[in-house]
C-alpha positions in Angstrom: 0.0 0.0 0.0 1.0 4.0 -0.9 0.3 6.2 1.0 -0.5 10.4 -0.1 -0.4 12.7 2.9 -1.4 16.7 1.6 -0.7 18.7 4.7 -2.3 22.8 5.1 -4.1 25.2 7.2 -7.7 26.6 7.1 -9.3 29.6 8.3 -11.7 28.2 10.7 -14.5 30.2 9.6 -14.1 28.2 6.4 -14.1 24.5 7.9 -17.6 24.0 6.8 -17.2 24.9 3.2 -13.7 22.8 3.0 -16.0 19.8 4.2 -18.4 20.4 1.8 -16.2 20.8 -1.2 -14.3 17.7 0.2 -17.4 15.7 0.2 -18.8 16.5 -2.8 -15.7 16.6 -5.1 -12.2 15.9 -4.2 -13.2 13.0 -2.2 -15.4 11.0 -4.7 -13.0 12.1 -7.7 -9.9 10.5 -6.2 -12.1 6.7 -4.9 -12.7 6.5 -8.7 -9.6 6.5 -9.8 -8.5 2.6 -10.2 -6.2 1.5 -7.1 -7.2 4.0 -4.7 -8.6 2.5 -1.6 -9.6 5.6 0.7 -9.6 9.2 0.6 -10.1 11.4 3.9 -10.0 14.4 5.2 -8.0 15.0 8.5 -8.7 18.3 10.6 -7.2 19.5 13.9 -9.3 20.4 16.6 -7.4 23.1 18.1 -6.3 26.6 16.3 -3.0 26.0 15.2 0.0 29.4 16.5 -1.2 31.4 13.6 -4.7 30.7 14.3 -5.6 28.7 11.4 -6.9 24.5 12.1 -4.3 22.3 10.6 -5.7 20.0 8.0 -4.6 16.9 5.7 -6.2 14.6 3.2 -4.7 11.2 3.6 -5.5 8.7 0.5 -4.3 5.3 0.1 -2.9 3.5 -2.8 -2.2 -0.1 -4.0 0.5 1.2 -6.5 2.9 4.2 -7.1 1.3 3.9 -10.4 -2.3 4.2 -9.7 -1.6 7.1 -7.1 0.2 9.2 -9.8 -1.8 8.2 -12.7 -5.0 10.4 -10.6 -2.5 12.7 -9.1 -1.6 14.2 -12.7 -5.0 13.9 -14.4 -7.1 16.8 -15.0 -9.9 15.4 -13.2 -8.2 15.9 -10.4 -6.9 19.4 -11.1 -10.3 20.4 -11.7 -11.5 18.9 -8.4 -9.0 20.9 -6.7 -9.8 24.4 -8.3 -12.1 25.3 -6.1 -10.8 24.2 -2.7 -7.2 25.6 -3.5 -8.0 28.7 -2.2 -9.5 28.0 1.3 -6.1 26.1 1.7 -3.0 28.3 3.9 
């Protein structure tokens, strides 16, 4: 198994939508990609120093080729375009 770990920051008055978006897109784009067994999205439960919840998505993999076959497709791009900028 391969494992993906995307580490940031969100505001916390933007938790919400982040979970949405993740839900609704990023998260059912990447399971249907061939070889990925789980997607998820981690989230702090404290304010991080600069006040911002530290967040991850964590997806596992059973190849290096079936991770970066999804990672470098444009459905995944476009999945990402509109949670990119709620990300710190």
């Amino acid at each position: 198994m391969y494992v993906r770990l995307f580490s940031s920051a969100i505001d916390p008055n933007d938790l919400a939508e982040v979970r949405r978006i993740f839900a609704e897109d990023i998260g059912p784009v990447f399971e249907s990609f061939p070889g990925c067994l789980s997607m998820e999205l981690l989230l702090g439960t404290d304010r991080n120093a600069g006040g911002l919840v530290d967040a991850a998505a964590l997806s596992r993999w059973m190849s290096q080729a079936d991770l970066t076959t999804a990672i470098e497709s444009r459905a995944v791009a476009e999945s990402m375009v509109r949670i990119l900028p709620l990300l710190q």
